[in-house]
C-alpha positions in Angstrom: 0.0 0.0 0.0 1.0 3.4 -1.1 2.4 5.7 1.8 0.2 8.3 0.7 -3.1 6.4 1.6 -4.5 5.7 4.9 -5.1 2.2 6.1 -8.7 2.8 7.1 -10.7 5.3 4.5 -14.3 6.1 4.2 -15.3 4.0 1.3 -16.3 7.1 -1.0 -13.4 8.1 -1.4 -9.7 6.9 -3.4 -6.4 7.8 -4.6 -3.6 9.2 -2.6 -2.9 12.0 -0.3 -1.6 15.1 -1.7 1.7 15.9 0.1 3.5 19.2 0.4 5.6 21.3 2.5 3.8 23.4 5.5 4.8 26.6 4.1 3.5 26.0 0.6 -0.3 25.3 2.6 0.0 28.1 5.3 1.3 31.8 5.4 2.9 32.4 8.9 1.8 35.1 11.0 2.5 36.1 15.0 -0.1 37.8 17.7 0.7 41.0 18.7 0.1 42.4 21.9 -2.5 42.1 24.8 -1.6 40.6 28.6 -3.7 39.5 31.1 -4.4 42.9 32.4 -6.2 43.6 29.1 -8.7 40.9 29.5 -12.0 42.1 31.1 -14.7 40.3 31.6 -17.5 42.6 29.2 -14.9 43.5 26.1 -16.0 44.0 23.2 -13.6 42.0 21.3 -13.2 37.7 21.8 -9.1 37.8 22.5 -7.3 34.6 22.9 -3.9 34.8 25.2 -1.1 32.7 25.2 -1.2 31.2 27.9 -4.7 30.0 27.2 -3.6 27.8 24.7 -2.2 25.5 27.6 -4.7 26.1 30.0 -7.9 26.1 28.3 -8.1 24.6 24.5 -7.2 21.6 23.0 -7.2 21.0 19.3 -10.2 22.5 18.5 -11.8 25.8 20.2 -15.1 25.5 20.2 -15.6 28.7 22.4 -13.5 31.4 23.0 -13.5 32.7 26.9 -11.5 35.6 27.2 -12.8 39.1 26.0 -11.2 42.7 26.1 -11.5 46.0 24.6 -7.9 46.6 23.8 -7.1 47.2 19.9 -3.9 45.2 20.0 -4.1 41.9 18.3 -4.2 40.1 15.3 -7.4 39.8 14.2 -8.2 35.8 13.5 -9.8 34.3 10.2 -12.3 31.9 10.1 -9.2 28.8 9.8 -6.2 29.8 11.7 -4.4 27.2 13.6 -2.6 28.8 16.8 0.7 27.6 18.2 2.7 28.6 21.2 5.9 30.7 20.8 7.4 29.8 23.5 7.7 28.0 27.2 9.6 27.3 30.2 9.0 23.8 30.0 9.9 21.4 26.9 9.8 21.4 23.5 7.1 18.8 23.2 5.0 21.3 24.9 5.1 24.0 22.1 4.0 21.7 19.4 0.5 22.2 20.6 -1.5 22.7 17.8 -5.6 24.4 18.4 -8.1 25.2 15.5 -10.3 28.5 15.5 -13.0 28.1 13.9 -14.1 31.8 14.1 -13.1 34.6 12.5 -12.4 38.6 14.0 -11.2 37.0 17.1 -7.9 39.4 18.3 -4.9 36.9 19.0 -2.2 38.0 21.6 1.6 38.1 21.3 3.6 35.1 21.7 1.7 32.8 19.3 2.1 31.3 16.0 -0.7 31.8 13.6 -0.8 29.8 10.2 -3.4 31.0 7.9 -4.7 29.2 4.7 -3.4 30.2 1.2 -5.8 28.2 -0.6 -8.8 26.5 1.5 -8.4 23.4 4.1 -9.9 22.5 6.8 -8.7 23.8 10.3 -10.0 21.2 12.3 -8.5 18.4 10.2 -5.0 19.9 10.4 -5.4 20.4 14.1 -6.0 16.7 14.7 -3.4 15.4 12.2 -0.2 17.5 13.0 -1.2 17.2 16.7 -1.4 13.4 16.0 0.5 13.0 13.3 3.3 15.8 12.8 3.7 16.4 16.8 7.2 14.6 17.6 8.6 15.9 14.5 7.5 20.0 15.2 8.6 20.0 18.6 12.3 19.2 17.3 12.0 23.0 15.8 12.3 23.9 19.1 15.4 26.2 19.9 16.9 27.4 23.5 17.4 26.5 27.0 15.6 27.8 29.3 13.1 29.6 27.1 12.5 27.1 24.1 11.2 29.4 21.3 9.2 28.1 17.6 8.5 30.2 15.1 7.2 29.4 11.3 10.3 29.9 9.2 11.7 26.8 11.7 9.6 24.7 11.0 7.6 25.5 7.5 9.6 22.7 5.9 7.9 19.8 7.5 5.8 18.0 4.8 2.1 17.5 5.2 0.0 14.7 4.0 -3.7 15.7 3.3 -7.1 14.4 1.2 -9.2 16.5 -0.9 -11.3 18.9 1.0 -14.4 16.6 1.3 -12.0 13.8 2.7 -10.6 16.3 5.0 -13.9 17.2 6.3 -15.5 13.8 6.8 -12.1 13.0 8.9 -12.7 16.2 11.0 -16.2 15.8 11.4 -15.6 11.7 12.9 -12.7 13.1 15.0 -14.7 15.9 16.7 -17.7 13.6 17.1 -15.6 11.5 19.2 -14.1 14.6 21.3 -18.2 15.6 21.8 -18.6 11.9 23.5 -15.6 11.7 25.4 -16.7 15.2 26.7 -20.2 14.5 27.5 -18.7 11.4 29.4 -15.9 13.4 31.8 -19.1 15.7 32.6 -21.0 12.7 33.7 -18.1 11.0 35.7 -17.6 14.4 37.0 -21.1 14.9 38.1 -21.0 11.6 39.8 -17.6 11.9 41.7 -19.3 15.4 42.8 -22.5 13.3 43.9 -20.6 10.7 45.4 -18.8 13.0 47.6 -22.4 14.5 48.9 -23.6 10.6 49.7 -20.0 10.4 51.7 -20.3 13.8 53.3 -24.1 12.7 54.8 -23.4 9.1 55.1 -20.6 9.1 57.7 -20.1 10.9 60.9 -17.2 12.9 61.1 -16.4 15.8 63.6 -13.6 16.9 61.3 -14.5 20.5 60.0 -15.0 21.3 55.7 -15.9 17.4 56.0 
């Protein structure tokens, strides 16, 4: 089998992947801007902050938390994948990958954005480099204690994609699955919660916040 087609494919579609490099499918670009002292809770611009990007999203942001009414920024389009700069910690960390689905959002300093030059699909790109193209991106890494990426490292790592179509059907399975496994952490969640309540009237204690 061809190493440009998948071992499990949706039956309506053939052929092989196209491959190319990173930079010939996205244009780099960098946030600008904004801190946590610009982030108030009525703004009225959606802003995403670095840090968030570890804290808060995963591959896909399905809603954006932060808001401020500071005009620094880059302002997203519908399609941008976000990166970390930077971190204290490791390399593997950076090559963190998150999809925004939304456009006019203002992006902070300190993160990578990679904008379509043609059309793809974010999500799809999200789950495959994160999957995929992970090990590989976070050797673009460089420095000790801060370990920086930036897109002209790394924008000659070659990318295997499907027709748009494909791309979408493989997005749409992927964040399917995310929705479950979501729904199912809320669930355990709410039990552990309603297990602790049983406990907390079920046994005598004289210990105090017990």
């Amino acid at each position: 089998m061809s190493r440009l087609v998948p071992k499990l494919r949706f039956k309506e579609f053939s052929g092989e992947w196209e491959e190319k490099k990173l930079g010939d499918v996205f244009i780099g670009k960098k946030g600008q801007g904004l801190s946590k002292k610009d982030v108030v809770k009525n703004g009225k611009d959606k802003c995403i902050l670095y840090g968030e990007l570890y804290t808060r999203y995963s591959e896909v942001i399905k809603e954006v938390y932060s808001r401020t009414h500071s005009s620094a920024g880059v302002e997203s389009k519908l399609g941008d994948l976000l990166i970390p700069c930077s971190t204290t910690t490791t390399a593997i960390d950076l090559a963190n990958v998150t999809a925004l689905e939304e456009c006019d959002v203002l992006i902070g300093g300190d993160i990578n954005i990679l904008r379509f030059k043609k059309y793809g699909n974010s999500v799809f790109f999200s789950y495959y480099i994160n999957f995929v193209k992970k090990l590989e991106l976070s050797k673009y890494g460089q420095g000790g204690t801060i370990v920086h990426l930036y897109y002209n490292h790394f924008k000659e790592i070659e990318l295997c994609f499907p027709s748009p179509k494909e791309q979408q059907k493989i997005a749409n399975t992927l964040s399917t699955l995310d929705n479950l496994i979501e729904a199912q952490n809320q669930q355990i969640n709410h039990l552990k919660q309603h297990k602790k309540g049983l406990m907390q009237q079920l046994f005598v204690s004289n210990e105090v916040g017990v």
